[in-house]
C-alpha positions as CSV (number, residue, x, y, z in Angstrom):
1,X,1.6,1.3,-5.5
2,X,0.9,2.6,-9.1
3,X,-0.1,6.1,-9.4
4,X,-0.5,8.6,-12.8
5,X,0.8,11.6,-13.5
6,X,-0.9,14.9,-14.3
7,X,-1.7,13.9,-18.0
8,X,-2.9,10.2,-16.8
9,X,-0.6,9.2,-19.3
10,X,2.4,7.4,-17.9
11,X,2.5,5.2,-14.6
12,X,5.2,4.5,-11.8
13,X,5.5,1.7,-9.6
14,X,6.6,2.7,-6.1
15,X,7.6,-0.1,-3.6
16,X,9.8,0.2,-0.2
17,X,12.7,0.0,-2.8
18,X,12.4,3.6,-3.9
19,X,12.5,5.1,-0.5
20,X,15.4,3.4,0.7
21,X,17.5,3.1,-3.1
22,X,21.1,3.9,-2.1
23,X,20.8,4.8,1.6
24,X,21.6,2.2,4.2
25,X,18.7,0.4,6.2
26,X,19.2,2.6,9.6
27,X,19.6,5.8,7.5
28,X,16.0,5.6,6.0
29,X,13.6,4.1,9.4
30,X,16.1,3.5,12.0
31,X,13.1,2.4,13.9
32,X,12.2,-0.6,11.7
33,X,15.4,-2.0,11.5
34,X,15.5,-2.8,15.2
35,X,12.4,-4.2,16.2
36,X,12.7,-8.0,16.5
37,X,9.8,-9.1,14.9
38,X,10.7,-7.6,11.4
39,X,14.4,-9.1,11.9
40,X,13.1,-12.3,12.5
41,X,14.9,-12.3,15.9
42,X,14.1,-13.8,19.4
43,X,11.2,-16.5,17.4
44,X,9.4,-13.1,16.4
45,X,7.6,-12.6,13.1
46,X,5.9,-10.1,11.3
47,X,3.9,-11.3,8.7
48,X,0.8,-9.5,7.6
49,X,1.7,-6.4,9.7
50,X,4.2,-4.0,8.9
51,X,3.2,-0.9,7.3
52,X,-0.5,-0.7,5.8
53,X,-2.7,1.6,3.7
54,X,-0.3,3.9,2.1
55,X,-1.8,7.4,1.1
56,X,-0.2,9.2,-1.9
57,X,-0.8,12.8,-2.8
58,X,0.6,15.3,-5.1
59,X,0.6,18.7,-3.8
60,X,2.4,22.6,-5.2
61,X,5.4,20.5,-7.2
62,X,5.9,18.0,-3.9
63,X,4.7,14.1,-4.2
64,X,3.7,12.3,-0.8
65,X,3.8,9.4,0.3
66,X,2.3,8.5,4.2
67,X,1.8,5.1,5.6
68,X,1.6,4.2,9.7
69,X,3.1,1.3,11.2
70,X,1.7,-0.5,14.4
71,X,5.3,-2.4,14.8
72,X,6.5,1.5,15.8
73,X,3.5,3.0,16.5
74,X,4.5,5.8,14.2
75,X,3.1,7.9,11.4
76,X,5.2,8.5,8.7
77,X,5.4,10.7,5.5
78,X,7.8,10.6,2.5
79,X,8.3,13.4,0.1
80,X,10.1,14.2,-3.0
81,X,9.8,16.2,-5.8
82,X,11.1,14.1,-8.3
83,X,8.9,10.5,-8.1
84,X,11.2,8.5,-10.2
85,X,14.6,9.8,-9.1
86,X,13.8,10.9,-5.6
87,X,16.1,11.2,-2.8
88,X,12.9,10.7,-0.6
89,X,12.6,13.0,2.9
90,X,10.8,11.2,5.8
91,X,8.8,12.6,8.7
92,X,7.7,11.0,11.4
93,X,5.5,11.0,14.6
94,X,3.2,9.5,16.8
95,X,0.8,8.4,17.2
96,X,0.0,5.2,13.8
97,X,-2.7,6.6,12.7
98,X,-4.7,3.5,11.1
99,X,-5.5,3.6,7.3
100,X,-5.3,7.0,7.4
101,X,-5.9,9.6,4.3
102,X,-3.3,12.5,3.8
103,X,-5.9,15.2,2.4
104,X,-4.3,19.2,1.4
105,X,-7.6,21.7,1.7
106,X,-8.3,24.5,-0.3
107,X,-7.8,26.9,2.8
108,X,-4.1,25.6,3.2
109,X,-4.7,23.3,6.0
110,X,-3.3,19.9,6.1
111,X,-5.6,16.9,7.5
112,X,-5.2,13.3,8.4
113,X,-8.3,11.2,8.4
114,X,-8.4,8.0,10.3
115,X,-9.8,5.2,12.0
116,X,-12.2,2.0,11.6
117,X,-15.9,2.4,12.4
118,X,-15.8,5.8,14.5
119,X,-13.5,7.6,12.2
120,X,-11.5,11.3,13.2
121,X,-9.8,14.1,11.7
122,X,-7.2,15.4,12.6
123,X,-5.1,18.5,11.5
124,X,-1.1,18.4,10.8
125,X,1.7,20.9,11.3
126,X,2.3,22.9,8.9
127,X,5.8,21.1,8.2
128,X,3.9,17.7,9.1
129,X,6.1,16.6,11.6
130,X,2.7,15.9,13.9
131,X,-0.6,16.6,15.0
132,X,-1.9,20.3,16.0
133,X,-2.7,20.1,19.7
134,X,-6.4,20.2,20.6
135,X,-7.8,19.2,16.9
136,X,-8.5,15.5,17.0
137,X,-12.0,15.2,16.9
138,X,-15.0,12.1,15.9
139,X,-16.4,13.1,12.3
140,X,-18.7,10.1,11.8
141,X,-19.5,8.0,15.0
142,X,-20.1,4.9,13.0
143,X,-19.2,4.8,9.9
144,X,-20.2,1.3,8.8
145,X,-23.6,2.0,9.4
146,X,-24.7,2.0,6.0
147,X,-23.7,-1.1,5.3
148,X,-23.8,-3.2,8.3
149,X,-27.3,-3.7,9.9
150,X,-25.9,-6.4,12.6
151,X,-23.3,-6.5,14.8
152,X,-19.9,-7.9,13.4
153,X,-18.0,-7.7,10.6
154,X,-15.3,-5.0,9.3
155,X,-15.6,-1.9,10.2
156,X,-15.4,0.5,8.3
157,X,-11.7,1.1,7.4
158,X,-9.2,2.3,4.5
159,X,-10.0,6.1,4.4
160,X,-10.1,7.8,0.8
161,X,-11.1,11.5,1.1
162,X,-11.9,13.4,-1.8
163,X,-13.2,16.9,-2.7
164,X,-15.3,17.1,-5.6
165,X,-17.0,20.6,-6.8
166,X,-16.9,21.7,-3.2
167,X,-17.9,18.8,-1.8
168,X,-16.2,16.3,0.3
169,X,-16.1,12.3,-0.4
170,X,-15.2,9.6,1.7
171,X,-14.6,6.5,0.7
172,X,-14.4,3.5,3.2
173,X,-14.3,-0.4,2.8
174,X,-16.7,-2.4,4.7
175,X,-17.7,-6.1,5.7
176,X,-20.9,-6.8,6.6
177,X,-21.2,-9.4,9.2
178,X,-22.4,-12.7,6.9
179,X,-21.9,-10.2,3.5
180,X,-19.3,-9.3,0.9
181,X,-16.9,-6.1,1.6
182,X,-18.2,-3.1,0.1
183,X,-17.4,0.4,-0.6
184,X,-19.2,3.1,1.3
185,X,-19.1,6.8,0.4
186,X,-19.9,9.5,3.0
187,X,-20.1,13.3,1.6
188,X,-20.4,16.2,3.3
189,X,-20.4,20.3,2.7
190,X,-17.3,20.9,5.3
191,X,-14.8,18.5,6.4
192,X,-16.2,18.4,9.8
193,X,-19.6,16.7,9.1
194,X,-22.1,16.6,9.1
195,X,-21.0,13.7,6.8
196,X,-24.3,11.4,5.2
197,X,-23.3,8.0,4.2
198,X,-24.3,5.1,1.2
199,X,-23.0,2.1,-0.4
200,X,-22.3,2.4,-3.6
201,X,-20.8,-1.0,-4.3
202,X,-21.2,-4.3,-3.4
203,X,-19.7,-7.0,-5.7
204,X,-17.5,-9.8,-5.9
205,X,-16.0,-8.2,-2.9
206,X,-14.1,-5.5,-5.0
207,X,-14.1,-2.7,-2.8
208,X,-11.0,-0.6,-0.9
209,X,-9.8,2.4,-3.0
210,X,-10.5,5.9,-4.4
211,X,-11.8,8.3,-7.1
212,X,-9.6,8.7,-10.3
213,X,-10.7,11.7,-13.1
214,X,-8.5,12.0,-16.2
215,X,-8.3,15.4,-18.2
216,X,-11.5,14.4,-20.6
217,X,-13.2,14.3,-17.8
218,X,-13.9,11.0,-17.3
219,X,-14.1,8.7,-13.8
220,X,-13.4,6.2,-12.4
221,X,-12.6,4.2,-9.2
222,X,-9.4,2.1,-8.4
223,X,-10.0,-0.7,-6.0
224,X,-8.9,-4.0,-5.4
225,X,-10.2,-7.3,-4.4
226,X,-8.9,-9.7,-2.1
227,X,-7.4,-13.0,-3.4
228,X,-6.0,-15.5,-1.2
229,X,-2.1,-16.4,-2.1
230,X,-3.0,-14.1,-5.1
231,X,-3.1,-11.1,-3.6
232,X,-4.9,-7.6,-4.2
233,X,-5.8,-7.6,-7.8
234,X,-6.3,-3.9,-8.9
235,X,-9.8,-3.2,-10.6
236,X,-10.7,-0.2,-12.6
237,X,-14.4,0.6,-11.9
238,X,-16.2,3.0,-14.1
239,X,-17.7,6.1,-12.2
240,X,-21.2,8.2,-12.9
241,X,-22.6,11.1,-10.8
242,X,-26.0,11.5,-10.1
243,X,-27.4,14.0,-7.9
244,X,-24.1,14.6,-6.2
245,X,-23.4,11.3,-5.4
246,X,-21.0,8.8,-7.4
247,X,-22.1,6.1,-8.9
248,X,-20.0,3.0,-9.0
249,X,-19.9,0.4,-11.7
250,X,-22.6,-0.6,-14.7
251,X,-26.1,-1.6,-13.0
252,X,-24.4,-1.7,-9.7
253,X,-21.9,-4.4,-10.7
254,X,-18.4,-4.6,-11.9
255,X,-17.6,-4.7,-15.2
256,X,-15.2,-7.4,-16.2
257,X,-13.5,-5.3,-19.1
258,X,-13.6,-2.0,-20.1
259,X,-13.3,0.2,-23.4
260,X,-10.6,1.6,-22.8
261,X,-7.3,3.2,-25.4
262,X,-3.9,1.7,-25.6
263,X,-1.6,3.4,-23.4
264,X,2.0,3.6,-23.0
265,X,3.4,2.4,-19.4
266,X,6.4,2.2,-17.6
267,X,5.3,-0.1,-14.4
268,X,7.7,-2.8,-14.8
269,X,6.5,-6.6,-14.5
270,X,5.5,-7.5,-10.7
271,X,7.3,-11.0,-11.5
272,X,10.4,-11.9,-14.0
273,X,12.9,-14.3,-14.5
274,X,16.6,-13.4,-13.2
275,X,20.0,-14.7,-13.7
276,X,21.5,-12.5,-11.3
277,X,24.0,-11.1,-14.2
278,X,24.3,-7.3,-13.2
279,X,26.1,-4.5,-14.8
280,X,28.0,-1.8,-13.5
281,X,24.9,0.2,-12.1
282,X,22.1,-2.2,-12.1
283,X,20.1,-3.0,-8.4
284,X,21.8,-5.7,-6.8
285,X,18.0,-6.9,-6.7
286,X,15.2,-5.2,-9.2
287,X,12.0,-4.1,-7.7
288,X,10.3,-7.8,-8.8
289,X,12.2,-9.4,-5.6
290,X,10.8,-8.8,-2.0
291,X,12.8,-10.3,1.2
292,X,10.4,-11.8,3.5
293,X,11.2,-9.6,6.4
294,X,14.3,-7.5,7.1
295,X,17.7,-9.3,5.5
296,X,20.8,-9.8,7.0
297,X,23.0,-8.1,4.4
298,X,25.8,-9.7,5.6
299,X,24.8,-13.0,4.5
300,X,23.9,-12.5,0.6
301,X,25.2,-11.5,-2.4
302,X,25.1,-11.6,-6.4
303,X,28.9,-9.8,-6.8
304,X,30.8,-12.2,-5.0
305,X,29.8,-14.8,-7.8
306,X,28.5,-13.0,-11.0
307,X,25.4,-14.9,-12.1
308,X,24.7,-16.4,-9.1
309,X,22.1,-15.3,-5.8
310,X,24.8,-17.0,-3.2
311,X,22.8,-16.9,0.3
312,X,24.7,-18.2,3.7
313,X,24.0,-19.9,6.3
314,X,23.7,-17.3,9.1
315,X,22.2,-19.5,12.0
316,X,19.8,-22.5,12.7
317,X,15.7,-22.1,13.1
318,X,13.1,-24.2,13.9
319,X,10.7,-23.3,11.1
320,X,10.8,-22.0,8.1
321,X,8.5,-18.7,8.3
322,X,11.8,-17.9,10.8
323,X,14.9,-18.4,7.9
324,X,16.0,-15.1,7.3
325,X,16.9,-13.9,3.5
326,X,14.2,-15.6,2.1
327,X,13.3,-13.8,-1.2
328,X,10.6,-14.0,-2.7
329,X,8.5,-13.0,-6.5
330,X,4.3,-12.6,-6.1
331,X,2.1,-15.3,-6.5
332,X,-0.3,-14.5,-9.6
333,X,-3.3,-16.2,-11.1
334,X,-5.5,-18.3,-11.9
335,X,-1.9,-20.4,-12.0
336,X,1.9,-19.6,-11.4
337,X,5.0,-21.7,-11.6
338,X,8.4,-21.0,-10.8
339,X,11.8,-23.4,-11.3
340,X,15.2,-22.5,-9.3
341,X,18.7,-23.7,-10.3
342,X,20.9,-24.5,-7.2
343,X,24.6,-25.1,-6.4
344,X,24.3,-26.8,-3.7
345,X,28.3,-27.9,-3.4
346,X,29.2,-25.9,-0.5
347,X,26.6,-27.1,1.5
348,X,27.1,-28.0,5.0
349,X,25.6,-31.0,7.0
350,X,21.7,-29.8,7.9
351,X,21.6,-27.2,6.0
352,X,18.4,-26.5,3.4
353,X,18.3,-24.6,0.5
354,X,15.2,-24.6,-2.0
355,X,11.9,-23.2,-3.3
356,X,8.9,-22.8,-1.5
357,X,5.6,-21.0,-1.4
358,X,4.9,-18.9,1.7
């Protein structure tokens, strides 16, 4: 997740890695650590679920980060009021609400809007540890509607909510049955409806995301298109208003580059090569390794060997997608490659050790 701050001029990379940087596992989500499906335990898996659709907000000094997670069916919401540094505060409560948008009002009220196809609003605590009783209501009954004229398809998911010169926006991605997925915006004059919807994008399947304005005033959207192996690759899509409504793109498509000034950044490569030398106070592991689901910490290290990743044997699967402490750079394109070094002298009868892509 990249975000910018208030002068648009300098970038972070957040990943799970900031919100649990020196704090052990059960200290940060308790919950998450002891589900067997993101331990890799009892045949389980978890691949593609896991927390979704984070929401980041800044907000009167505080930054916020929400996701939900269907493994715990659990809303929760990080805040700190110093992005790079942290420490990192976490709330949490039921119910998950799906791909949901953390939105601050003018009139001091806290919202979460969520949902796919019939999408709802609901209003927080003031301290966001959960819903207020009795305000969880439908704001738009179908909200794919502009976009899908058959049955089937996406619904319309991935909540964005935005207010512009008093207006609220609401940006959603859809999928046609048979089509491409495509942003639609709903606006509206109150946050309650009543909310009138349009696409305002469909191509190359570019299309989850939100409204970005810097301080000259310029727009723009951030949304990403789905890849394969790839992954989501960010796109940065120019934005126009006319008549109240923005306008997405050059001619209704997206542009393949942009004019835009050289800027200094501090998001760190998303791959890199390691020799697993660390200093005193380097991360065991930088933010350009992932493990495939929750490690057993037991059973790696890069101290007990300086300059090596030593990983041990901790019991025998049946596949790999079920190996535990399998770590793991992106995939990027058009083409990636990737060589590994191994010691393999302390190897035991049956066990494997090598690279793979998963």
């Amino acid at each position: 997740m990249t975000i910018k701050d208030a002068k648009g001029e300098t970038a972070w990379d957040l990943t799970s890695y900031d919100f649990i940087k020196g704090d052990a596992p059960d200290t940060v989500n308790p919950s998450l650590w002891r589900i067997a499906e993101l331990n890799l335990n009892n045949g389980k898996s978890t691949y593609g679920r896991g927390s979704w659709a984070s929401s980041i907000r800044y907000h009167k000094g505080m930054y916020y980060v929400s996701t939900f997670a269907g493994t715990t069916g659990k809303t929760y919401i990080y805040t700190t009021k110093n992005i790079e540094k942290g420490p990192w505060k976490k709330i949490s409560f039921k119910p998950s609400l799906h791909d949901h948008s953390l939105f601050f009002d003018d009139d001091g009220k806290t919202y979460m809007l969520y949902g796919g196809g019939k999408l709802r609003l609901v209003e927080l605590a003031d301290d966001l540890s959960g819903t207020k009783p009795n305000t969880d209501q439908v704001i738009i009954e179908n909200a794919s509607a502009p976009a899908n004229k058959t049955p089937g398809g996406l619904p319309a998911e991935g909540s964005q909510l935005f207010k512009v010169n008093g207006k609220y926006y609401l940006f959603n991605i859809s999928w046609p049955a048979g089509g491409m997925r495509t942003v639609i915006v709903h606006r509206a004059d109150k946050i309650t409806g009543p909310y009138e919807g349009k696409v305002v994008l469909q191509d190359k399947g570019v299309a989850q995301g939100g409204l970005i304005n810097t301080p000259k005033g310029e727009w723009y959207a951030y949304l990403f298109r789905d890849y394969g192996a790839v992954g989501r690759i960010p796109y940065l899509v120019p934005v126009k208003w006319e008549n109240g409504w923005p306008v997405l793109g050059v001619e209704g498509k997206v542009p393949m580059e942009l004019d835009l000034p050289q800027n200094k950044t501090l998001i760190p490569g998303i791959v890199n090569s390691d020799e697993f030398s660390r200093k005193k106070k380097d991360p065991a592991l930088p933010l350009v390794w992932q493990w495939n689901h929750n490690p057993d910490n037991k059973l790696w290290s890069v101290n007990q060997r300086p300059g090596y990743l030593r990983l041990s044997t901790g019991r025998i699967d049946t596949s790999i997608l079920l190996a535990r402490n399998t770590l793991t750079q992106r995939a990027f394109g058009p083409e990636s490659s990737a060589a590994t070094s191994l010691d393999i002298s302390n190897m035991k009868d049956g066990d494997y050790a090598g690279l793979i892509l998963l």
